[in-house]
Structures are given as structure tokens and as C-alpha cells.
C-alpha positions as CSV (number, residue, x, y, z in Angstrom):
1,X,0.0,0.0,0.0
2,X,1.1,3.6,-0.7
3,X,2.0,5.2,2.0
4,X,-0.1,8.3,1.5
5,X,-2.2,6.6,1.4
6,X,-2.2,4.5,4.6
7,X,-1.4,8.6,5.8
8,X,-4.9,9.6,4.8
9,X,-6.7,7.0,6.1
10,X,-5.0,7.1,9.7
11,X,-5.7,10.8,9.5
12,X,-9.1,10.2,9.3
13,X,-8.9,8.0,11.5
14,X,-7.5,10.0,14.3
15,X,-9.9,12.9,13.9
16,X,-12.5,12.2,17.0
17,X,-9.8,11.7,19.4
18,X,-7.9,7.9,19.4
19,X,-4.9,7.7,20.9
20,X,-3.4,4.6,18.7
21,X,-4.7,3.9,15.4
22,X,-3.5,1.1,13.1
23,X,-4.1,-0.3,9.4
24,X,-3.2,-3.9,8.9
25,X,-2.7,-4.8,5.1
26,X,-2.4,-8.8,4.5
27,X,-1.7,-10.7,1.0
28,X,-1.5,-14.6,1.6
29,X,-1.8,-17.3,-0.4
30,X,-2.3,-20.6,0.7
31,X,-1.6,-24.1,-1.1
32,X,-2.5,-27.4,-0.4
33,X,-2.1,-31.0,-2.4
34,X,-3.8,-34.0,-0.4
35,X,-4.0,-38.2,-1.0
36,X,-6.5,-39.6,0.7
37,X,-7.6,-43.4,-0.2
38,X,-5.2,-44.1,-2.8
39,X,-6.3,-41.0,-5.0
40,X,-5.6,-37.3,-5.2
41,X,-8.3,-36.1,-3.5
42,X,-7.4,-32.2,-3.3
43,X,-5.2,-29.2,-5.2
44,X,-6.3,-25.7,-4.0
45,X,-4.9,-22.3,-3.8
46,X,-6.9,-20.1,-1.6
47,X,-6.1,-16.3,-1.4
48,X,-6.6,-14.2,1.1
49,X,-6.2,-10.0,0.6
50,X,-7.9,-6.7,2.5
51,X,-7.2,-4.5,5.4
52,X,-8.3,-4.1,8.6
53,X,-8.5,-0.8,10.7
54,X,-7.9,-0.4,14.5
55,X,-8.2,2.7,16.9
56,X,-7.9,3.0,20.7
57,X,-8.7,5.3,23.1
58,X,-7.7,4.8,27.1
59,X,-9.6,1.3,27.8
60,X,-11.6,1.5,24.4
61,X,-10.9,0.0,20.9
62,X,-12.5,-0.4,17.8
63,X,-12.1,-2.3,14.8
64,X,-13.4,-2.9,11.6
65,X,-12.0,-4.5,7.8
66,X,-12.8,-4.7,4.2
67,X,-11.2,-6.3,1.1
68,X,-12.0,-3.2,-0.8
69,X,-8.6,-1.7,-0.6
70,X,-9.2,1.8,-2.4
71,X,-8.4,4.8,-0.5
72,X,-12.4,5.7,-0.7
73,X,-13.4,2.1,0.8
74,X,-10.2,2.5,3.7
75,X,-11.5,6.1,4.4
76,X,-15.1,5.6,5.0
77,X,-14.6,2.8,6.9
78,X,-12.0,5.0,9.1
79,X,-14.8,7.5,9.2
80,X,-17.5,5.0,11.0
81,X,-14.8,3.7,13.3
82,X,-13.6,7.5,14.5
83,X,-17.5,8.0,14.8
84,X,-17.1,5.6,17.9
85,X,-15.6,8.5,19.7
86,X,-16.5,12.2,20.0
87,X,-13.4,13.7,21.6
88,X,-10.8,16.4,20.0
89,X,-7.9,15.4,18.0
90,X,-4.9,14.5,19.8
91,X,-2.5,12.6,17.3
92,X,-1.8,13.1,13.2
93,X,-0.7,10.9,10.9
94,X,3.0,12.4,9.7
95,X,5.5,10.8,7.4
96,X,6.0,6.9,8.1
97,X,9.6,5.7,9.4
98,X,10.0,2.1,7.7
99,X,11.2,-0.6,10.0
100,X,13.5,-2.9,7.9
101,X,12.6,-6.7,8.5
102,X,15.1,-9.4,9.1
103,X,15.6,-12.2,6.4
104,X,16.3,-14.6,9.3
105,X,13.4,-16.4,8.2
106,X,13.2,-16.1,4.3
107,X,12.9,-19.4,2.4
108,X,16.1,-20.5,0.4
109,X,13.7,-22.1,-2.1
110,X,10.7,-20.6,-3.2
111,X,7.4,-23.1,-3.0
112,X,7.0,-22.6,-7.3
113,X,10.3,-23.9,-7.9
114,X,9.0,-27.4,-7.3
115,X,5.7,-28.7,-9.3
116,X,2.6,-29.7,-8.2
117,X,3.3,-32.9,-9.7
118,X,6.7,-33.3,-8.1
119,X,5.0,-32.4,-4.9
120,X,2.4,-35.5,-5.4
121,X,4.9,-37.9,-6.2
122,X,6.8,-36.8,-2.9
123,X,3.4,-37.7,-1.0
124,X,3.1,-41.2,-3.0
125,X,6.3,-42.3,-1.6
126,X,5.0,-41.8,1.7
127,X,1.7,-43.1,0.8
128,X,3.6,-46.4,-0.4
129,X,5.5,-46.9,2.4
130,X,2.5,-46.5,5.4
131,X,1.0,-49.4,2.9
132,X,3.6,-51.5,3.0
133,X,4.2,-51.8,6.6
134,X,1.2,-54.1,7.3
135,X,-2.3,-54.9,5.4
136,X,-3.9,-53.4,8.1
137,X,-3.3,-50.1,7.0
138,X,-6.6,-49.4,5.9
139,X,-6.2,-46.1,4.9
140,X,-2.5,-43.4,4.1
141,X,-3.9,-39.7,4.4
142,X,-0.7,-37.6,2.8
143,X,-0.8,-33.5,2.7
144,X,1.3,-30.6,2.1
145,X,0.4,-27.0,3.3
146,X,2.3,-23.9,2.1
147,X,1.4,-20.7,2.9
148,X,3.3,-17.6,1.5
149,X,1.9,-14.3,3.3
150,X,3.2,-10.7,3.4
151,X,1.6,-8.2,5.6
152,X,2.3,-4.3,5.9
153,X,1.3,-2.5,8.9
154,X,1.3,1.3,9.8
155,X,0.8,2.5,13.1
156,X,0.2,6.1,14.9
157,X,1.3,5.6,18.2
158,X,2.2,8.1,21.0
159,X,3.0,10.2,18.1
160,X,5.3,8.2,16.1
161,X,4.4,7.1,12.6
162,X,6.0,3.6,11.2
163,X,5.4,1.4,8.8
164,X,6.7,-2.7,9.0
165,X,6.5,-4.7,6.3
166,X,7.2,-8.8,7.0
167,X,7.1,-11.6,4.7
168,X,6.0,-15.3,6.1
169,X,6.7,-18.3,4.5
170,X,5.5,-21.6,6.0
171,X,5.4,-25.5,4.9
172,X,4.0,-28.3,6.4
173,X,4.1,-31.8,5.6
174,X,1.3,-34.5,7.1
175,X,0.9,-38.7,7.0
176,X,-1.4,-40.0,9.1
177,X,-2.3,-44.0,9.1
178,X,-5.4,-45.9,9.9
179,X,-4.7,-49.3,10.8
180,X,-8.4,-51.7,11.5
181,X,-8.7,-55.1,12.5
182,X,-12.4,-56.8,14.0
183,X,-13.8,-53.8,13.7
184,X,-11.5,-51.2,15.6
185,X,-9.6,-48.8,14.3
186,X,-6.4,-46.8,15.3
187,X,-4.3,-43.9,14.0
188,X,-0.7,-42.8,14.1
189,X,0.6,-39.4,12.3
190,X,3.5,-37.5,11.6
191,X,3.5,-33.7,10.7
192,X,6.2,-31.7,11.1
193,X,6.4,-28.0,9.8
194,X,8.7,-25.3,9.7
195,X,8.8,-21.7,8.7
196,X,10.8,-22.6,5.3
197,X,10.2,-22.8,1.8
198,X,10.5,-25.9,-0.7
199,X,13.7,-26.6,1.0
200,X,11.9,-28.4,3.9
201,X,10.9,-30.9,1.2
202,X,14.4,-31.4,1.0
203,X,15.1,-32.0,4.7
204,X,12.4,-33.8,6.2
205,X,12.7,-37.9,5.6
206,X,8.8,-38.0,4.6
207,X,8.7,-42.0,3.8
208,X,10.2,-42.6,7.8
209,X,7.9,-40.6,9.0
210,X,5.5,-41.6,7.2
211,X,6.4,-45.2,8.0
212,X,6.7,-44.6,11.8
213,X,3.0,-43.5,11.7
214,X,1.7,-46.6,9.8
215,X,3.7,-48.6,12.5
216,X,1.9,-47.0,15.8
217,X,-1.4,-47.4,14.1
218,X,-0.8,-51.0,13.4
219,X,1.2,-51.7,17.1
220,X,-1.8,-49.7,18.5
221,X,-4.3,-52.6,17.6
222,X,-3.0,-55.2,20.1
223,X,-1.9,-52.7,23.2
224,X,-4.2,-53.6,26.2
225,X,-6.1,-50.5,27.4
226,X,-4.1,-47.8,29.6
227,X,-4.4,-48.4,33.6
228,X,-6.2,-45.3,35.3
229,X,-5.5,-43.4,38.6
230,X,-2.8,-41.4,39.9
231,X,0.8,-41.7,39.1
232,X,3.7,-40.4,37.5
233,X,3.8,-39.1,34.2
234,X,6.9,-39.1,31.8
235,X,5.7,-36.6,29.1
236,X,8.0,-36.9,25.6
237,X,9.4,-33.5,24.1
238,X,8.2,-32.0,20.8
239,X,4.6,-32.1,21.0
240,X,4.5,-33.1,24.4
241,X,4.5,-29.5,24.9
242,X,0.8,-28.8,24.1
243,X,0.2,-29.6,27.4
244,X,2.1,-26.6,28.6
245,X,0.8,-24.4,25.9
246,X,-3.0,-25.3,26.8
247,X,-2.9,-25.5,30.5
248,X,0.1,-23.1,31.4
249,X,0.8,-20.6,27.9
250,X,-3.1,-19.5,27.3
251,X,-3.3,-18.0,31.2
252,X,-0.5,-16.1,30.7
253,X,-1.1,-14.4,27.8
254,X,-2.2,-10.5,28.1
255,X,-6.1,-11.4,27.7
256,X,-6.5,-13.5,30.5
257,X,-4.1,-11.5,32.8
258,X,-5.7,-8.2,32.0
259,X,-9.1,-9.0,32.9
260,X,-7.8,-11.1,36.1
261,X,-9.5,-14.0,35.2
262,X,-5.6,-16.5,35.2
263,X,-4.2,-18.3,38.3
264,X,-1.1,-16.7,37.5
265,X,-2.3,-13.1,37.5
266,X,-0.4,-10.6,40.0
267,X,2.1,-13.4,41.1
268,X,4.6,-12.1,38.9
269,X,8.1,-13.0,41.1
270,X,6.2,-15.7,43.1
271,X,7.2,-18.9,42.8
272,X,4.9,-21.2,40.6
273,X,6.8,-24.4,39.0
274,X,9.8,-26.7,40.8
275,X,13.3,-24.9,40.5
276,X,14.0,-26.7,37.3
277,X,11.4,-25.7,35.4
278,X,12.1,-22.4,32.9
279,X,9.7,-21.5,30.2
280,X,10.4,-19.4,27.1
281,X,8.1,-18.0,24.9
282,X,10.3,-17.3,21.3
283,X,8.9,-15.6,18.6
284,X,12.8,-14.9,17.6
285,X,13.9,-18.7,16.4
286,X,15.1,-19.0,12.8
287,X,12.2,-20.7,10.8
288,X,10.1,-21.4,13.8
289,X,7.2,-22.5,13.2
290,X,5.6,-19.9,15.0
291,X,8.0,-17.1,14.4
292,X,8.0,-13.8,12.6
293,X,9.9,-10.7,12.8
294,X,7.2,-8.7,13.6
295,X,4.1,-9.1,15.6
296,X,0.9,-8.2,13.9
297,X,0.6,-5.0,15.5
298,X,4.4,-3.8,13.8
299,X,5.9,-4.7,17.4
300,X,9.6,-6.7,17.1
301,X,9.1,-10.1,18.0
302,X,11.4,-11.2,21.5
303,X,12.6,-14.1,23.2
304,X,10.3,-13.7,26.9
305,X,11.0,-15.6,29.4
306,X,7.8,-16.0,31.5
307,X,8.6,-18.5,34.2
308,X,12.8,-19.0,35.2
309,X,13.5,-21.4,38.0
310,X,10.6,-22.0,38.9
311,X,9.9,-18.0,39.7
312,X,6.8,-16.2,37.0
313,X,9.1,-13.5,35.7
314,X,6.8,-11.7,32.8
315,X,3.4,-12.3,31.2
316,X,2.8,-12.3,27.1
317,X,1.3,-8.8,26.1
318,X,-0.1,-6.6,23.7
319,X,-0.7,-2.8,23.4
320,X,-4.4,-3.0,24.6
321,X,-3.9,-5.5,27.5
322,X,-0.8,-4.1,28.3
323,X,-3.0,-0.7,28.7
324,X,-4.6,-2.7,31.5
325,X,-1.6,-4.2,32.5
326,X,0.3,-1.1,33.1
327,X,3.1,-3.2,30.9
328,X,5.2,-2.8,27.7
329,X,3.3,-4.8,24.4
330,X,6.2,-8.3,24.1
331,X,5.3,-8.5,20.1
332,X,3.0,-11.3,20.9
333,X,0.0,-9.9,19.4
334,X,-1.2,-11.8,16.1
335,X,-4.4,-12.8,14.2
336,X,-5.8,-15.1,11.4
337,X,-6.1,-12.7,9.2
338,X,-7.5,-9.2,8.8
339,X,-10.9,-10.1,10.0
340,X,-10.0,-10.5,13.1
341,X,-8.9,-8.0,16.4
342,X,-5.5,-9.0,17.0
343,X,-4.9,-9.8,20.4
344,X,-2.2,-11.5,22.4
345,X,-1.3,-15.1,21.9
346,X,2.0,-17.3,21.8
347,X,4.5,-17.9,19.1
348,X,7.3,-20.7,19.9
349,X,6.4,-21.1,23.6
350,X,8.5,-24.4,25.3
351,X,9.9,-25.4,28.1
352,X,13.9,-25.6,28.6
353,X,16.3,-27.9,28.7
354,X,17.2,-29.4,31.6
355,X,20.3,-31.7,33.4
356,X,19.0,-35.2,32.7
357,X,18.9,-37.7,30.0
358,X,15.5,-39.2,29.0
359,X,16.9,-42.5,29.7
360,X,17.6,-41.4,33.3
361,X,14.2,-40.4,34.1
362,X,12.7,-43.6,32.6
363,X,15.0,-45.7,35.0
364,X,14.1,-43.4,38.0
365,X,10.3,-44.5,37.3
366,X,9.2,-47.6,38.6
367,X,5.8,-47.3,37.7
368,X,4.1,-45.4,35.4
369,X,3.3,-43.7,32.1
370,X,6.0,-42.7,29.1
371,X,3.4,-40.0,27.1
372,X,5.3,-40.1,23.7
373,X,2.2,-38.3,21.6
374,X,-1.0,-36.2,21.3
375,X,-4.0,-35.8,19.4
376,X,-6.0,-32.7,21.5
377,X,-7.1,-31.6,24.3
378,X,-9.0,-28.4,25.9
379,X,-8.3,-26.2,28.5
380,X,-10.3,-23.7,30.5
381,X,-7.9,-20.5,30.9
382,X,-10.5,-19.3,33.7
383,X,-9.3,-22.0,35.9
384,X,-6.9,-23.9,34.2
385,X,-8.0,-27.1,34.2
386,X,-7.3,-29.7,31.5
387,X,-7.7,-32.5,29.5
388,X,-5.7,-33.9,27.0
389,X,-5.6,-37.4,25.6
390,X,-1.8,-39.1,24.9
391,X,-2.4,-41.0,21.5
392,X,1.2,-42.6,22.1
393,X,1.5,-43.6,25.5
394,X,3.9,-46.2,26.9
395,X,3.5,-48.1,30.6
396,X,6.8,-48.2,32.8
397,X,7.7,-50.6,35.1
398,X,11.4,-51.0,37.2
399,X,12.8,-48.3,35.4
400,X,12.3,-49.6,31.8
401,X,9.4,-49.3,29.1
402,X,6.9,-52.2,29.3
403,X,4.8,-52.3,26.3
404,X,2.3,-49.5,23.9
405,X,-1.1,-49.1,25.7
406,X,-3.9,-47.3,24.4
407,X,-4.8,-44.0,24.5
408,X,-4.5,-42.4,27.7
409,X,-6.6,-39.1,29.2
410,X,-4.3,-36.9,31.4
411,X,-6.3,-34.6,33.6
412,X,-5.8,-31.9,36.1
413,X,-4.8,-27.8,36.7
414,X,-1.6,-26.7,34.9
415,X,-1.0,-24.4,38.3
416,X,-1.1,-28.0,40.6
417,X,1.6,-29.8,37.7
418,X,3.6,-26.7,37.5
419,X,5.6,-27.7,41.1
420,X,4.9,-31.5,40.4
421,X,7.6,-31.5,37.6
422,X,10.7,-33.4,39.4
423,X,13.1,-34.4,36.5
424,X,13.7,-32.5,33.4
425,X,15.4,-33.9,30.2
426,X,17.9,-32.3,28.0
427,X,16.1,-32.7,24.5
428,X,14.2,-30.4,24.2
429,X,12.5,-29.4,20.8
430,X,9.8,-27.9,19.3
431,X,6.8,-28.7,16.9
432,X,4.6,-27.8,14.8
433,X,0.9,-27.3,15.4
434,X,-1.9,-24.8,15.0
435,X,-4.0,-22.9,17.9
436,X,-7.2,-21.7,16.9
437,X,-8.4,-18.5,20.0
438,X,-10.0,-15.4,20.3
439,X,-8.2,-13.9,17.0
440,X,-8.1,-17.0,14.7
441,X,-5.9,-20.0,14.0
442,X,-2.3,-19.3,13.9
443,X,0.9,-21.0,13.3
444,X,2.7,-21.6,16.4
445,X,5.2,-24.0,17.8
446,X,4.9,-25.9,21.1
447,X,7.7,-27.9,22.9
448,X,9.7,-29.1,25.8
449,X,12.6,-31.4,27.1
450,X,11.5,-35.1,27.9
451,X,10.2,-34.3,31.7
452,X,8.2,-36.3,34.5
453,X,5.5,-35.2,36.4
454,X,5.6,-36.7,39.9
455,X,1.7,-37.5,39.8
456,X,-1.0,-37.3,37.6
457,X,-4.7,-38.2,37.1
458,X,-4.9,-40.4,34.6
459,X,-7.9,-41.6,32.6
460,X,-7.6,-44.8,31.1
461,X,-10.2,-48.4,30.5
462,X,-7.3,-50.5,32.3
463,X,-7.2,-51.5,35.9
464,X,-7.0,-48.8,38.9
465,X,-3.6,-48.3,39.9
């Protein structure tokens, strides 16, 4: 967009009195190729392009968007939102400073530079080898997502004009098994992503992964059913960080704490986790999955460290949470897309490394559960209790693993497992996934160290423990 543009509509804008005023401009284009049942079942390009418009005053904000991006169609709909107010003009849009983005996350192969039908045969090779670990693979789901987005954002704010302008690239790959026999059914996947271009074709060993997948689904069939009751839980690293993203990440960000409605709200410097624990939310990791240079407000991403040692250091925040908040915005604020408010949510939020070695917190365990994967779960921020269910869960006995069981239900308050973590590994990763909240589904990247809880509840069909 031409910046004078964006300088007329933010003027407008401004008029009745706002404070803040910001115009989001977003171009993405979306790809996806997908085999499902032994045939090519979808090839789509979705595009997504239009503006959305954002003012605050004190504890007030409006928003509105349009896809009509004409300076006529951006300034009447400036001229309804400044209606929302009826003060004096305290701010003008002036000349707009560019803020230069990093390429610390731009693709070293564009997604065009490899066909669509070099793409499906990449997916077929997968889709062969999930079939050829057993006949009762029923069914090899194979998909690719790539998303190519830039977005340009202008901002008035406490008098300072700037315009960002960030690129995202982003590519996923997806296999996911079903393996039946008498009538049941179970499911192993693999998907990891990265915030890369064609390149992560490249790098990613699709047919292992892919054949990993078919090989749960198929070991899945004959596991006896998961014991319930309360005991310690080894939880894997990768995705094994949802669980601290659902049950510890969403309460800490800006739109819980502003409104008081966390656990965690004014116990900043109290003590909330066991000494080993330190949490990170990173928006700054090269081709993380969730990160970018800017936030969707034009804020610079950072590296926050919310809980060290066990001691809540900072909370997630954004400009208008951060109003409540009396606090600086972290460049955690993001959205879908430009129909949505932006608000504050994570990026690349994990838990750290610790001093021991996943093999040295299974032999510490001599009963109990080894929590490898997860398939969902739900979390209520208000008072932080959780469910999730482990779709790759192993049963320890004497220090060593005893056999797959079936799926497993971990429940309980992220608060109460916070101090119950007693060992921490030193593998930590991350992994791709996708949180959908109050401003859309977003690209972000959960993770953690393999780590034991001391106890759990545990849901499970087996025998009470």
C-alpha cells in the first residue's frame, strides 16, 4: 500500500480523538495438495487479501476490515470507526519511518520452484510406504500445506508514525495412518512443519515418518487398554508441549491476565513451578514455526522468558492488554487474518532444557506412564484445568518401558503440575501445530525437554492403579 495513502486513512482515522490507530494490510496465499484413499483427493490455492482498521482510546478500541482496498473504501470505513468516539484530535498521521525486517526467516527455495506434480509424487512415496508396513493399514492420508503471506502495517502511536512490512513463509508436511482389525480402528501421524520454503521438502525424511505413523497405528491394535488413577507421568518432548501451551501458555497471555481471570495473574516474582522448570516464549527462532519478525501490531518479535527457575518472571502482552496491564506490548500480538482484532497469543512457547537424559528419568520411574504423543485436548484459561488425551503412550515398570497401551486421558490444573515436575530432560524441541483462539488460527510451535511429572490423574479403560 502507498504510503499516502495509509497517511490519509489514519488521519481520518484519528480525527474524533484515538490515541493509537492502526491499518493492517495482508496478502496470503495458501496451497495445499492431499491423497486420501489411494487418490488425489485435493489441489487448491486459496487467497486471502484486505485490510483491517484499529483505533484506541484509554480502555476503548474499535475495529473494523474490508477487502476493498481503495483509499475511498479504507476512508469511510475509518470515518465510522472514529464516529465511535467524539473527543478532539490528539494525534496526526505524519511521514511513516520504515522498520526494515530481518531475512532470518526467508525461504532458500521458493514453494513454485517445485511442481505440483513433483510435490504429489513426494506424498506417493509416503503413501507407499505406510502401505507397506502391514495390510492393516486401511487407509495413508498424505498432505502438504504452504502458505506464502506478506503483511504491511502502519501505526500512529504516541506520536510516532512507522510502517513494517514482513514476509512469512511456512510448509508443512502430514501422514497419518489408519490401521483396522475386528472392527477397531487406530491412527498414528507425523506432521512436522517449519517456517521454510521448498527446502523443507528437501530436509524432512517424509517415507520414515511416514512409516513410523503406519507402524503405531498397526502396534496400537494389540496394546491392552491404559491403567487409570494417579501416578507419574513421563511426558515426551516435541509435542508433548501442548500440554504446557493449553494448560500453562493460554493464562499467561495479556487477555487472561488483564481481565484477572488467570491463576497466574499478579504473582509475577512468586514462585509457581519446581526450580528446574524455565519456560520461554520465542517468537525470535530462525524458521520457527511460529515465528516472525514482527508481531501483527508492527511490534519486534522477542525471546520472553515467563517462568525461570521456577519463579513467573513476565506475562505475554499486547498494546491494549498491556493498557490494563500497566506493561510494555512483548510482540506477541497476532491474528488469522484481517478479519480478526489481533490480540495477544503465543509464538514458539517451550519449556527448557534441563540436566538429565530421557533414559535417566525412565530408570528413575518404577511405575508409570512414558506419554510419547498427542492428538487434542481443551483447557479452561479461567481456571486452568485440562484434558488432553496421549495417543502414544507407553507403561513403565522397574525403570524400563513395558509395552504400547492405548490412549491415555491426562487430567488436572496446569497451576497443581507446574511444582509437580521433578526431572527435566535435555532434549528439548519444538513442533509444529496450529491454535485456533479469540483472533483466529495461527501458526505456532509448542515444545519441551523429555520431563516427568511426579503425579498425575490419569484416565484410562485399564485396571486402577
Amino acid at each position: 500500500m502507498q504510503k499516502q495513502t495509509a497517511r490519509a486513512v489514519l488521519d481520518a482515522a484519528l480525527r474524533t480523538g484515538a490515541d493509537f490507530a492502526e491499518l493492517y494490510v495482508q496478502s496470503k496465499k495458501s496451497h495445499a495438495i492431499e491423497i486420501n484413499y489411494k487418490r488425489v483427493d485435493n489441489v487448491s490455492t486459496r487467497v486471502v487479501y484486505g485490510a483491517g482498521l484499529r483505533l484506541m482510546r484509554g480502555l476503548r478500541q474499535v475495529y473494523g476490515y474490508t477487502s476493498d482496498l481503495s483509499e475511498r473504501a479504507l476512508t469511510a470505513l475509518a470515518d465510522k470507526l472514529a464516529a465511535s468516539f467524539d473527543g478532539e484530535r490528539s494525534l496526526s498521521a505524519g511521514e511513516f519511518a520504515e522498520i526494515k525486517s530481518s531475512d532470518v526467516h526467508a525461504p532458500a527455495k521458493e514453494h513454485a520452484s517445485v511442481s505440483t506434480e513433483r510435490k504429489i509424487e513426494y506424498l506417493k512415496r509416503g503413501e507407499s510406504a505406510m502401505y507397506a508396513v502391514s495390510p492393516l493399514v486401511v487407509n495413508a492420508r498424505c498432505a502438504i500445506g504452504e502458505t506464502d503471506e506478506t503483511v504491511e502495517i502502519f501505526t500512529v502511536k504516541a506520536g510516532v508514525c512507522r510502517v513494517v512490512r514482513d514476509r512469512r513463509v511456512h510448509t508443512r508436511v502430514m501422514a497419518i495412518a489408519t490401521a483396522g482389525k475386528d472392527g477397531a480402528f487406530e491412527v498414528g501421524s507425523f506432521s512436522p512443519g517449519l517456517s521454510k520454503g521448498a527446502e523443507f521438502y528437501d530436509e524432512t525424511d517424509f517415507e520414515a515418518g511416514a512409516r513410523e505413523a503406519a507402524e503405531d497405528a498397526v502396534a496400537l491394535l494389540d496394546a491392552p487398554e491404559c491403567p487409570s488413577g494417579n501416578m507419574p507421568v513421563i511426558i515426551g518432548n516435541k509435542f508433548g508441549g501442548v500440554l504446557f501451551h493449553e494448560a500453562c501458555g493460554h493464562p499467561l497471555e495479556g487477555t487472561a491476565i488483564s481481565h484477572n481471570t488467570s491463576p497466574f495473574a499478579g504473582k509475577i516474582g512468586q514462585k509457581v513451578a519446581s526450580d528446574i522448570v524455565t519456560a520461554i516464549d520465542d517468537g525470535t527462532i530462525p524458521h520457527g514455526w511460529g515465528s516472525e519478525c514482527f508481531d501483527d501490531e508492527g511490534e519486534p518479535s522477542t525471546r520472553n522468558v515467563l517462568i525461570e527457575n521456577g519463579v513467573l518472571k513476565s506475562y505475554m502482552t499486547d498494546t491494549f492488554d498491556g493498557r490494563r496491564m500497566n506493561a510494555a506490548p512483548t510482540g506477541a500480538c497476532r491474528r488469522e487474518s484481517y478479519k480478526y482484532l489481533p490480540t495477544t497469543r503465543m509464538t514458539n512457547t517451550y519449556i527448557a532444557s534441563g540436566k538429565s537424559t530421557p533414559e535417566e528419568i525412565i530408570k528413575a520411574t518404577k511405575y508409570g506412564l512414558y506419554c510419547v504423543g498427542f492428538n487434542g485436548g481443551s483447557v479452561d484459561p479461567t481456571t486452568d484445568k485440562f484434558n488432553f488425551t496421549s495417543s502414544k503412550t507407553y507403561l513403565v515398570k522397574d525403570g524400563k518401558l513395558a509395552g504400547l497401551v492405548k490412549a491415555a486421558s491426562l487430567v488436572g490444573f496446569g497451576y497443581d503440575i507446574l511444582p509437580k515436575i521433578d526431572m527435566v530432560g535435555n532434549d528439548a524441541e519444538c513442533a509444529a501445530c496450529m491454535c485456533g483462539a479469540a483472533s483466529g488460527s495461527l501458526f505456532v510451535a509448542v515444545g519441551q525437554p523429555t520431563l516427568r511429572v511426579a503425579e498425575m490423574t490419569v484416565g484410562g479403560k485399564g485396571e486402577t492403579v
